[in-house]
N, C-alpha and C positions, 0 to 999 in steps of 0.2 A: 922640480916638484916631486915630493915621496908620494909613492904609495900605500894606503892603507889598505891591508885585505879585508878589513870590516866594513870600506864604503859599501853604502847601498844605494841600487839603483833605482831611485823615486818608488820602487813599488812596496817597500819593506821586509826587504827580501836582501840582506846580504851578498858578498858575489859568492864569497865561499859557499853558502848554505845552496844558493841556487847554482854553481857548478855540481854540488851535493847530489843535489835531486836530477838535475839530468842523467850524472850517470847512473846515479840509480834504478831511473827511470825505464832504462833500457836493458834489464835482467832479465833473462826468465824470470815466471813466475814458478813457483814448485809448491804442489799439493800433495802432502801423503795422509792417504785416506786407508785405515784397517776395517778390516772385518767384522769383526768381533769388539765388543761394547765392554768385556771384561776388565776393572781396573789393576785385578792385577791376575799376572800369569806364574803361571810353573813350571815343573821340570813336564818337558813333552808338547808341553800345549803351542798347537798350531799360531803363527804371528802370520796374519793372511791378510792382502790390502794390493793398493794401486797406487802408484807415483802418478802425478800429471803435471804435465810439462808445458805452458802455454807465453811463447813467446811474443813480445811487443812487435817485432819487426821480423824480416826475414835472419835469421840464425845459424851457420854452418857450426856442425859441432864433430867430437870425432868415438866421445865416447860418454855412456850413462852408467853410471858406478850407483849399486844400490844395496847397503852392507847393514849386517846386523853387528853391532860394537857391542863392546863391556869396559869400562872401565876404570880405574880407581886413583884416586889423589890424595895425598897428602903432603901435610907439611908440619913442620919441629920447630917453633922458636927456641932459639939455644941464650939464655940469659948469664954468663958466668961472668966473673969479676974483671976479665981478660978480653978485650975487645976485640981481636983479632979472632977469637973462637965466636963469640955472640955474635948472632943474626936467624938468620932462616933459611934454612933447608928442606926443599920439597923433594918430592917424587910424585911420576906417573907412571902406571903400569896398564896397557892394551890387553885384558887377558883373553878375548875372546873379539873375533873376526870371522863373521859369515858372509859371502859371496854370495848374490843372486844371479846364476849363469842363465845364459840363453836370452839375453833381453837384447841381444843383435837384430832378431827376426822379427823384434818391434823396431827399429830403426826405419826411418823413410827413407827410398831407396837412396836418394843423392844426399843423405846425412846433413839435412836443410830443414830447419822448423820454420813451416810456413807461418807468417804473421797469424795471430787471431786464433790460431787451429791449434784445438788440444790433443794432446799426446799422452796416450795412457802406456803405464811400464808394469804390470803385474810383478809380485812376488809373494813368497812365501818361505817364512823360516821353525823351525822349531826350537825350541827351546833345552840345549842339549841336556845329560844326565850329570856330564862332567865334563873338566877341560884339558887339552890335550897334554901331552907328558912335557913336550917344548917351552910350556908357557912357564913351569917351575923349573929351572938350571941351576939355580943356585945351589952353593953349598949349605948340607943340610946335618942334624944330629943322626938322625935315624927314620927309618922308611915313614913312620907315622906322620910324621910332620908333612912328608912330601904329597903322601895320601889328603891330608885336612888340605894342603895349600891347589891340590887339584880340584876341590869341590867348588863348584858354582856358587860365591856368594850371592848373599841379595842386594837389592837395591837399598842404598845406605846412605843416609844424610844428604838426600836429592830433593830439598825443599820448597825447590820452584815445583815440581813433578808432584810432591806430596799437598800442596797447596791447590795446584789442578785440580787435584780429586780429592779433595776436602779427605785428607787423610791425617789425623792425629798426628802431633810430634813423635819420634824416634827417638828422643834423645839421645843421638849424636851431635859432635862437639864439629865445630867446622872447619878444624883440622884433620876430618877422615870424610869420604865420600867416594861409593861407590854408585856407578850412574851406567846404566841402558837404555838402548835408544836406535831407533831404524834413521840411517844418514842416507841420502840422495843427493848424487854428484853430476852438475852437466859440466863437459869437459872438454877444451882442444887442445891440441897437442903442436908445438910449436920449436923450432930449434932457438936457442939459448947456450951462450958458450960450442959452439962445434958441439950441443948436445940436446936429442931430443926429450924435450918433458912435457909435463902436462900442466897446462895453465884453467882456473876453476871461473867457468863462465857464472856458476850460481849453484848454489848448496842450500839442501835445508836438512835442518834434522828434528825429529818427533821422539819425543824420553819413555821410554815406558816403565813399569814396575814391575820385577821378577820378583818373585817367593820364590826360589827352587824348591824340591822334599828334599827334606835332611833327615835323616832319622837319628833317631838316641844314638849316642857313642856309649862305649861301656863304663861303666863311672871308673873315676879317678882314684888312683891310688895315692892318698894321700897323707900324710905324717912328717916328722921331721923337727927340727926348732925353728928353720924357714918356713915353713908353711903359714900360707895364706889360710887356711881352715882351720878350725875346730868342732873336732867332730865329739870333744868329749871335753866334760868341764867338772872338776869335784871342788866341793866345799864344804868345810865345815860350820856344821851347827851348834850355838851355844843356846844354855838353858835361859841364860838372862845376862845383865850387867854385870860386869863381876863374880860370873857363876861358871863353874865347868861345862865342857864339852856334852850335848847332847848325842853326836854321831855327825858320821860324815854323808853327803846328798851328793849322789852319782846323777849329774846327768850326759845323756849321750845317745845320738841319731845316725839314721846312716842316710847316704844322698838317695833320695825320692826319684818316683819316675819323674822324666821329662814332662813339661808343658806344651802340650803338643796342639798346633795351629790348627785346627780345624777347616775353620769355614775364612775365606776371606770377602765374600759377599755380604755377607749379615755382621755389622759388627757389633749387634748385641749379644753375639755369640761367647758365652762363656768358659775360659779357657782353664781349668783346674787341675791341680794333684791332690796326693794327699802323702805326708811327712810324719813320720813316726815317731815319739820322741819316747827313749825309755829311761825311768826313774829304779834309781836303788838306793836303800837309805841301809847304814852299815850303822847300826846303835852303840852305843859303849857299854852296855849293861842292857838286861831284857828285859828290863821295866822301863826303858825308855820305849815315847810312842814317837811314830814319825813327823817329821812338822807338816802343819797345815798350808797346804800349798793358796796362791794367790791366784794371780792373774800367767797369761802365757801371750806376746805379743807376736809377730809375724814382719820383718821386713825384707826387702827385694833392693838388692844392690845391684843395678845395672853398671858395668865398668867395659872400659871400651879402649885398645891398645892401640895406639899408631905409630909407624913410623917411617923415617925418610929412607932405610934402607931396609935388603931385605931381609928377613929375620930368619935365623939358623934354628930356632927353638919354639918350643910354646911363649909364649909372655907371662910377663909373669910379672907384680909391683917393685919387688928386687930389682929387675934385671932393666925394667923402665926407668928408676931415679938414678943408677950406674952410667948408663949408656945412653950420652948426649942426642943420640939420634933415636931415642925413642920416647913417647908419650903417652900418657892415661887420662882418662875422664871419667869419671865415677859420678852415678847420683842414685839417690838412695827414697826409693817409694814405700812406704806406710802400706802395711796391707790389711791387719785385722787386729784385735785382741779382744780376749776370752776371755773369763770367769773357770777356773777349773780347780774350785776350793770342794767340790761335789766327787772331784776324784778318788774312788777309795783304793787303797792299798791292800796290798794282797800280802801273808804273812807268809815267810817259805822258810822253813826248816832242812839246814844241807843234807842233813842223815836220810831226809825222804825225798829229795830231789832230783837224785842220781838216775839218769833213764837205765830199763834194764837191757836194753838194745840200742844199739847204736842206730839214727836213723841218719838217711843219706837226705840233702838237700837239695834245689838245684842252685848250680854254679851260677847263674844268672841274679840270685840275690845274694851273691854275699859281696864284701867290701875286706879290706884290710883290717878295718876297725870294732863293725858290727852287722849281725847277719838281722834285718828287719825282723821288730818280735823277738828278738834275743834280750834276756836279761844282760845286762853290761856285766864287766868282771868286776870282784870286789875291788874296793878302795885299800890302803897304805896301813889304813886306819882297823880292817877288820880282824876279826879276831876266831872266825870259824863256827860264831853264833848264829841265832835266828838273825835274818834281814826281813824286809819288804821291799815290795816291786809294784812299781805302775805303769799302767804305758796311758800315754795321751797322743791322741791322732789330730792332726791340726790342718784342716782344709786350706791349699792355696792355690786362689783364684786372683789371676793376674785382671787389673784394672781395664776398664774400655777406654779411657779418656788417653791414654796410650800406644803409643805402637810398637809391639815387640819383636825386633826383627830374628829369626832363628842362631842359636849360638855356630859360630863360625869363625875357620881361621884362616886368612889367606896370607900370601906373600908380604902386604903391606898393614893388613886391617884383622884385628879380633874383637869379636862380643862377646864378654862369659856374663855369667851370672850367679850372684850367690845370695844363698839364706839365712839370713839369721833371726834366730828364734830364743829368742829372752823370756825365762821364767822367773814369777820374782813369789816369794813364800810369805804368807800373813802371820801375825802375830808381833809382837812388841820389836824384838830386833830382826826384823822383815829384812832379810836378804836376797842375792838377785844370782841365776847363773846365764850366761849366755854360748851360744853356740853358734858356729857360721861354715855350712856345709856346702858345698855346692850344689846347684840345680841347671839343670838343661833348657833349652825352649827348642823343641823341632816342629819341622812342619812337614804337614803333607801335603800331595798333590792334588790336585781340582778334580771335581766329578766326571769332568768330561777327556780328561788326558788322554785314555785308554783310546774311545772313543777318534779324538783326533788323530792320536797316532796312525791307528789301521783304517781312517780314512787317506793319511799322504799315503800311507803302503799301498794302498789300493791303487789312489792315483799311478802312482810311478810305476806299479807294476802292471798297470792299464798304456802307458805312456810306451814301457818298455816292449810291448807286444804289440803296439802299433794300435792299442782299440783308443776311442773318445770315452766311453763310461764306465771301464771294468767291470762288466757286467760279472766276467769268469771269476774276479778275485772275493767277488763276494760271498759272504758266509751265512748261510740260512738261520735261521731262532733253534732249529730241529736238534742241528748238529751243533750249537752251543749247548741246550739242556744235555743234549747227551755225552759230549764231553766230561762238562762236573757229574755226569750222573754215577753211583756208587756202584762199583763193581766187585765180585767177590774172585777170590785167586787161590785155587787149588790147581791138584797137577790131570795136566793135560794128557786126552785120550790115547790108547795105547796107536790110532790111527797116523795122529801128529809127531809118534817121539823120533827123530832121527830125519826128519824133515826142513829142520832149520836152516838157515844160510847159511848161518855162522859155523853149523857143524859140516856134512856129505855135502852141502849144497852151496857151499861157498865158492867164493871168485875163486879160479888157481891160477896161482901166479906163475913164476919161471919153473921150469923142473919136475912142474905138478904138486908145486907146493901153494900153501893155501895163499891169498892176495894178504898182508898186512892189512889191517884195518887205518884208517885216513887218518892224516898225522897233521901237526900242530907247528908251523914253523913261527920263529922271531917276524916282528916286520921290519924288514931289513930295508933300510935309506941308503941311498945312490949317494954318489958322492959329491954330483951335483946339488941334489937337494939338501945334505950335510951341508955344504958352506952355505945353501941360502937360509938354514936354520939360524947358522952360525952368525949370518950375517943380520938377522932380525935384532932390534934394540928393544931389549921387554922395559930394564930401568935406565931412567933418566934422572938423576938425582943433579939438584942442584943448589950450588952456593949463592945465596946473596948478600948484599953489604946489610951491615946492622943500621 
């Protein structure tokens, strides 16, 4: 007689299914419960909560692991004519790992969960500023890179998570995704092979949503015959069909401030810039007038870089259709268009345009191309006549029906973003110029960061002197106003002069010489800790069959 594993036994219950459920049956249970009702967090902000552990029967365990994770995935389908290369190639990369110590001294004494009886395990993490120098190794072009790849990305194309909390699409593509999330481990330890390890009695884990603050980077320097941007576009104007050149129409922008995140509680919160676009129109003769301009539209290219290995450079569309282990997603949002036929022109003559001083700028607005508010430079076409000048300011304000995550670059995953701004001119043969600059989206941090921060400093420095409420590390309303309050700085009574530490009253060192002032060392890794750096696996990339 065979066996069927699908027989069932009169109750309609399979045997597989009901050996299923008893084991399962006999799990811990695990509850992670937070603090805080916030959907999403930031750079700082306290992750405060309790594991609870409540076992079906009696349970010897040996240890409760409760870690804060980061971490990121992708994967490349490789499509080429050669089927040995075609298939798919993933990666995952761990970039971030916090430990919750001390949770020994919630242990029951004989490491025994009694049946029925729950088991609470406190913790608390924050949300760091950036991440440690270990997690990027790779080889890299130049420090910049390594800089962007240490910042804390956000949480990115985690759909189950965004679905939770009725959060707008990302547009992210589902081959990138980056995921945060508090994990709870019950755990015994067991030999295996002449080796001891730790086998997982029951696990859960809880996803959360990071925004870190990012703030603006300094814009791009950009040009070239490669380049993804234009920041400057000429064309020429004809009078009619079959008719001579009227002049040629300069247009040209320089990249705008950042889009900068605001609120992420309200999300009718409207997120804005404002983009400068300047016009110069180069005549062929001085009785030509400038043309009548049209419309001005506004679009948002969200583009998004992935790949299964780790990347030495910025990304860039070149370097993704090259290089079998990289990938793009691009999708492109509609944002406004204008009427700006009401635009008038300003008539500038070179001989009185000349400033008769030189004025200094700040460094912070200029760009390789064009300093905001700058007339552009003549066209190919001029000839050292009168021109005209316009400028048009074009509000953008990113969509609510969206969710824009901060521009970022990490080891595996990039968000950029670019603008383009199409103007098109009325009149019979109506012509069109366009432009595509880039734009930012940063964000800042929560109302309350500050806040939580110098309440864990309190704690820990209440914890570290042995008191329950830090009553000593608190800081009165008195001496914060007077802190920020304005003080004036002139020089000090003839009482004070020669009284300083640093001068007659300073430490003396050997010899009766003055102490050196407190010095700055490397942090220097043991050689133990060197190989278990060494020994950590950040990439796992992998081959599968097509």
């Amino acid at each position: 007689m065979s066996y069927s594993p699908l027989l069932s036994d009169g109750g309609g219950l399979t045997m597989p299914s009901k050996l299923r459920s008893l084991v399962l049956a006999q799990q811990p249970d695990i509850k992670i419960s937070l603090a805080s009702r916030k959907k999403v967090l930031s750079t700082l902000d306290m992750i405060k909560g309790t594991v609870t552990i409540t076992a079906p029967e009696d349970t010897a365990f040996d240890n409760v692991d409760i870690e804060f994770l980061g971490t990121s995935r992708t994967f490349v389908e490789r499509i080429t004519t050669t089927a040995a290369v075609s298939g798919r190639s993933e990666a995952f990369h761990q970039f971030l790992k916090l430990t919750q110590p001390g949770l020994q001294q919630h242990y029951p004494a004989d490491r025994v969960l009694k049946a029925g009886q729950a088991y609470d395990f406190p913790f608390v993490f924050v949300v760091p500023q950036q991440l440690l120098p270990r997690v990027c190794q790779h080889k890299i072009h130049n420090p910049a890179i390594r800089d962007a790849h240490l910042q804390l990305p956000p949480t990115f194309g985690d759909r189950e998570q965004a679905k939770a909390c009725d959060i707008p699409d990302d547009m992210t593509p589902e081959m990138a995704s980056v995921r945060y999330g508090i994990f709870a481990r019950l755990s015994r330890s067991k030999m295996q092979d002449e080796e001891m390890c730790r086998s997982s009695l029951a696990s859960k884990a809880r996803r959360l949503r990071i925004v870190p603050a990012l703030d603006e980077a300094p814009p791009l320097a950009v040009g070239g015959e490669e380049s993804e941007y234009i920041m400057r576009k000429d064309k020429t104007i004809r009078k009619g069909v079959l008719k001579g050149k009227l002049g040629t129409l300069v247009m040209e922008a320089a990249q705008p401030q950042s889009l900068h995140l605001r609120s992420y509680s309200n999300p009718e919160c409207r997120t804005t810039t404002m983009a400068t676009v300047m016009l110069r129109f180069d005549p062929t003769d001085e009785n030509a007038a400038p043309p009548r301009l049209g419309s001005l539209s506004s679009k948002l290219k969200v583009i998004t870089f992935f790949a299964s290995t780790a990347r030495q450079q910025f990304p860039t569309k070149q370097s993704s259709i090259l290089d079998l282990s990289q990938g793009i997603h691009t999708e492109q949002l509609n944002l406004s268009s204008r009427c700006v036929a009401n635009v008038e022109w300003t008539k500038c003559d070179p001989a009185k345009s000349l400033p008769d001083t030189i004025e200094r700028r700040d460094s912070t607005c200029s760009t390789t191309q064009l300093t905001v508010g700058e007339t552009p430079a003549p066209s190919e076409n001029y000839k050292g006549r009168t021109y005209y000048s316009a400028r048009l300011l074009v509000p953008i304000t990113l969509p609510t029906n969206k969710t824009f995550a901060p521009t970022f670059h990490s080891c595996l995953i990039s968000r950029v973003y670019q603008l383009k701004l199409e103007l098109s001119t009325g009149g019979g043969l109506g012509t069109s110029l366009d432009l595509k600059i880039p734009v930012q989206v940063s964000a800042g941090s929560n109302m309350n960061t500050t806040s939580d921060a110098l309440l864990l400093r309190r704690e820990s420095a209440a914890a570290a002197a042995g008191g329950e409420s830090g009553e000593d590390t608190e800081v009165e309303a008195d001496d914060i106003s007077d802190f920020f309050h304005s003080r004036m700085i002139r020089a000090p009574a003839e009482g004070f002069v020669g009284r300083s530490r640093i001068g007659s009253q300073a430490p003396v060192g050997n010899e009766g010489e003055e102490a050196p002032p407190p010095g700055y060392s490397p942090f220097a890794v043991g050689s133990g800790e060197r190989e278990r750096h060494r020994s950590v696996g950040v990439f796992h990339p992998r081959q599968l069959s097509a």
